[in-house]
C-alpha positions in Angstrom: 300.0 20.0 54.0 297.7 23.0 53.2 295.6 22.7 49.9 297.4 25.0 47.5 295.2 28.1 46.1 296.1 30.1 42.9 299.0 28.8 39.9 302.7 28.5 40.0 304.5 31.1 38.1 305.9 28.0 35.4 302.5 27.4 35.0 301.5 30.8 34.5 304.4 31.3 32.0 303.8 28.2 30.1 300.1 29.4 28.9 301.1 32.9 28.0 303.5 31.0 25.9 300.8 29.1 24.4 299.0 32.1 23.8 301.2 34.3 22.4 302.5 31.4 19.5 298.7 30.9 18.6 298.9 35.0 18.2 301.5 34.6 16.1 299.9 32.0 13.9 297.2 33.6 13.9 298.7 37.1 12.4 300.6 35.0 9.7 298.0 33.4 8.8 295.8 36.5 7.7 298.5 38.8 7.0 298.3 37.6 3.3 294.7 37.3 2.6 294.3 41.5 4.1 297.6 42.2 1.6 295.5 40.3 -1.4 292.6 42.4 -0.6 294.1 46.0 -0.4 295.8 45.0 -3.8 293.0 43.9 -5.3 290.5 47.1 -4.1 294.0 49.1 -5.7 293.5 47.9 -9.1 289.6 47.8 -8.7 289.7 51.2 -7.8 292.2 52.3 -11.2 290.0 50.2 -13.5 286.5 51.7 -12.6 288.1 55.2 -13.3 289.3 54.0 -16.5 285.7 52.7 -17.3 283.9 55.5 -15.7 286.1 57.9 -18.3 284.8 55.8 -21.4 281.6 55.6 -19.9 281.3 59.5 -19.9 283.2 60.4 -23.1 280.8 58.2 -24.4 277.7 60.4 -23.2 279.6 63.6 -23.1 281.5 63.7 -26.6 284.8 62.8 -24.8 286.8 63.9 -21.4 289.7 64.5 -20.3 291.4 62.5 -17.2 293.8 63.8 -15.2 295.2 61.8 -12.6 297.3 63.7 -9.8 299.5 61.2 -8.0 300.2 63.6 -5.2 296.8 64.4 -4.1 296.1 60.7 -5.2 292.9 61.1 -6.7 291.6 61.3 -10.5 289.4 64.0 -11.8 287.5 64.0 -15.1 286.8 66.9 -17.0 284.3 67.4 -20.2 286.1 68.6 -22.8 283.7 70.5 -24.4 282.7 72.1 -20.9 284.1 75.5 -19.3 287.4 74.5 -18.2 286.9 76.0 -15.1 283.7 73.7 -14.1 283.6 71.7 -11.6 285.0 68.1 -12.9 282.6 65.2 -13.6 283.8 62.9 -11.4 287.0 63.0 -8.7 288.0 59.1 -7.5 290.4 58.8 -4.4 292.6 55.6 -4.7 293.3 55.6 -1.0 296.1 56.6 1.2 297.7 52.5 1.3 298.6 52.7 -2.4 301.2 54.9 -4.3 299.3 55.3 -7.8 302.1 56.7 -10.7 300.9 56.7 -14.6 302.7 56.2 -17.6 302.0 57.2 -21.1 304.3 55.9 -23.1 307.7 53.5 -22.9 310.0 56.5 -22.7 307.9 57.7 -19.3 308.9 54.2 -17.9 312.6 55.1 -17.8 312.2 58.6 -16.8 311.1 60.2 -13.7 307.0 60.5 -13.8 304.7 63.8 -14.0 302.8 64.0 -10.7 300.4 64.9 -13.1 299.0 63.1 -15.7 296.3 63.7 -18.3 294.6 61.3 -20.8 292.6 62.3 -23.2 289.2 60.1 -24.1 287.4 60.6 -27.6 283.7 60.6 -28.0 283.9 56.9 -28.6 285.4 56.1 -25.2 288.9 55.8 -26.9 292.6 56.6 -25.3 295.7 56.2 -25.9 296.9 53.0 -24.2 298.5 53.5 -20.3 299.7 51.9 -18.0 299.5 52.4 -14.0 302.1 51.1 -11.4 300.5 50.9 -7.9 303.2 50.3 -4.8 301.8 49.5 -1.9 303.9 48.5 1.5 302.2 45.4 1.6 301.6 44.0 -1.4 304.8 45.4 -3.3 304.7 47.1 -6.8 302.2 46.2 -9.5 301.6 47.4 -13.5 298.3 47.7 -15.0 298.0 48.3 -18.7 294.6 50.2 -20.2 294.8 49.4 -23.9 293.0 52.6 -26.0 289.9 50.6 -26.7 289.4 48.1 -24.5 288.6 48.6 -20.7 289.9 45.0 -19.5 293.4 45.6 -18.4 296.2 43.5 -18.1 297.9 43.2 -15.0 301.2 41.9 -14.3 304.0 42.3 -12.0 307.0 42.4 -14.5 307.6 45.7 -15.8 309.1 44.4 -18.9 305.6 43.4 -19.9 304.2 46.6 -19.3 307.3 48.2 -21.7 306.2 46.1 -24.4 302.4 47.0 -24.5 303.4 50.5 -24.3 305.8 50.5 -27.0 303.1 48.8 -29.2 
């Protein structure tokens, strides 16, 4: 009998098996971690504009923020300023996250504005809002800004949210 050169074809077929569940595990296994992440840079990204704004109304005797949930981005303005001026600072929250803002418990049951804008007073003070961010991974999530305080409460039970704003 000739010495056999090269593998049979179950042999071949068994290790792409192999291969292909320790893929699969593999993607599982970080799938959550990466959907963790891009909720966590989400918020990160709505919380810094919230302190950034207080952190300027502060210096600039208050701003306005306007956050346009088409373009996805946030632009503040000085209030004092020429309107037309070019904005203080303009934040992107990314193209993974849908970003829609809420002023008030009645803007929770009706459709949103694509366009919101929050006034901040020379102290660094709002009104409270809250931010929904829905994301394909991660599902929906609420953020609420309380008027004085930049740490926000995040949750993902709306009813929560409907509360704080209705304070």
């Amino acid at each position: 009998m000739k010495p056999r050169h090269g593998f049979s074809l179950v042999e071949v077929m068994v290790v792409l098996l192999l291969v292909s569940l320790m893929f699969g595990t593999m993607v599982v296994t970080f799938r959550t971690p990466y959907q963790r992440a891009q909720q966590s840079q989400a918020i990160a990204r709505v919380t810094q504009m919230d302190r950034l704004a207080r952190i300027l109304a502060r210096r600039n005797g208050g701003v306005l923020l306007v956050v346009d949930t088409n373009k996805g981005e946030g632009r503040i303005l000085d209030l004092k300023g020429d309107k037309n001026k070019q904005p203080l600072h303009v934040c992107s929250f990314g193209e993974e996250a849908k970003l829609t803002i809420y002023l008030s418990s009645a803007s929770l049951i009706h459709r949103p504005k694509p366009e919101e804008r929050i006034p901040y007073d020379a102290n660094g003070y709002c009104s409270g809002f809250a931010a929904s961010i829905e994301s394909a991974h991660s599902g929906l999530i609420w953020i609420y800004f309380a008027g004085g305080s930049s740490d926000p409460v995040v949750t993902k039970e709306k009813r929560e949210i409907d509360a704080l704003l209705s304070l």
